[in-house]
N, C-alpha and C positions, 0 to 999 in steps of 0.2 A: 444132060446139060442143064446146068441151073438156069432159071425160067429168068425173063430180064428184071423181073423186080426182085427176085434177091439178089442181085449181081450190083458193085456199087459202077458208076460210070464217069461221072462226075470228077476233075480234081479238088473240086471243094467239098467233097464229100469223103476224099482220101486227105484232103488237109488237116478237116474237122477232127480225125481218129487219129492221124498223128500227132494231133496238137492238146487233145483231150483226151485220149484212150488209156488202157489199162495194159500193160505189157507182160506178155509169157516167152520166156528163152526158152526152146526143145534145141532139141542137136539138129534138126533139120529146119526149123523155122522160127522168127520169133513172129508172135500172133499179137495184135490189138486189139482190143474191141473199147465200143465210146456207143452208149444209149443215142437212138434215133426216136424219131416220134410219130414213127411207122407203127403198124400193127403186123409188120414182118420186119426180120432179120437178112438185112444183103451180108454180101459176102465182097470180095476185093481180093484178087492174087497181085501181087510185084513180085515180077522175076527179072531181075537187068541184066544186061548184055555181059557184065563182070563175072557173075554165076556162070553163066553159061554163051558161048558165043555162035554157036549156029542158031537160028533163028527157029531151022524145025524143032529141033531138042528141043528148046526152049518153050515152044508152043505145045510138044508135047507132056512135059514136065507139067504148063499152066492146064491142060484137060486132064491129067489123072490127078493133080491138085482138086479143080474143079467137081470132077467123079466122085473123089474122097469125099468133102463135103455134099454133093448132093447124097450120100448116103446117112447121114448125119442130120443132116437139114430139117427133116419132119422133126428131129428127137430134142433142138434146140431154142433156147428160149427166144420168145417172141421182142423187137423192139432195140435191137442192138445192128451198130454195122461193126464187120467183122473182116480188117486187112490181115492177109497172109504173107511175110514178107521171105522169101525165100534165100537160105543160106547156100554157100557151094558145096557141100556136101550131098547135095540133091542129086548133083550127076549123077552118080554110079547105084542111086538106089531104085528099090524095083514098085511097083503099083501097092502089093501088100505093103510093105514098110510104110509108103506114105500114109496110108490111110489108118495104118494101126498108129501110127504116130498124131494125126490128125486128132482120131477117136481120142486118144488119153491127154492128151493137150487141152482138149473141150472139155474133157471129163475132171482134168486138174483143176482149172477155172470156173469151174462149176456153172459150166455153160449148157451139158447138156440135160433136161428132165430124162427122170429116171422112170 
């Protein structure tokens, strides 16, 4: 589980990254990211009720989201928040796929140190 300071919480913190961020389309998510003036990088999943409409899926979908990035997390740059905003194609995929998709997303955007 990502620890609560890289987790964003705040909606003006989800405002900031949608009103400022930088955007990447993948087939499963499109991602933001908008410089903070943290000495750590949060992170932020949206997953709405249109994607997905039981609430367990849905929570489950948001912690192997959450899993993906915590593995990722030590490897990326410091000083950025970063929303997840998730597509409906999410359904039917499994823990690997997210996370592989995750990893090359960050790695397109040149988010994570190498």
């Amino acid at each position: 589980m990502l620890k609560v300071r890289q987790r964003l919480r705040k909606n003006t913190d989800f405002s900031r990254v949608y009103k400022n961020g930088k955007t990447l389309s993948t087939k499963l998510f499109f991602i933001k990211t908008a410089k903070n003036d943290l000495k750590n990088t949060r992170f932020g999943v949206v997953l709405s009720n249109k994607v997905i409409k039981k609430a367990v899926q849905r929570n489950k979908k948001k912690r192997q989201i959450r899993n993906a990035l915590l593995s990722v997390a030590k490897q990326t740059q410091v000083g950025y928040d970063v929303v997840i905003c998730v597509k409906p194609d999410i359904a039917l995929t499994s823990f690997a796929e997210i996370k592989k998709e995750i990893t090359q997303a960050l790695i397109k955007i040149h988010f994570l140190k190498n």
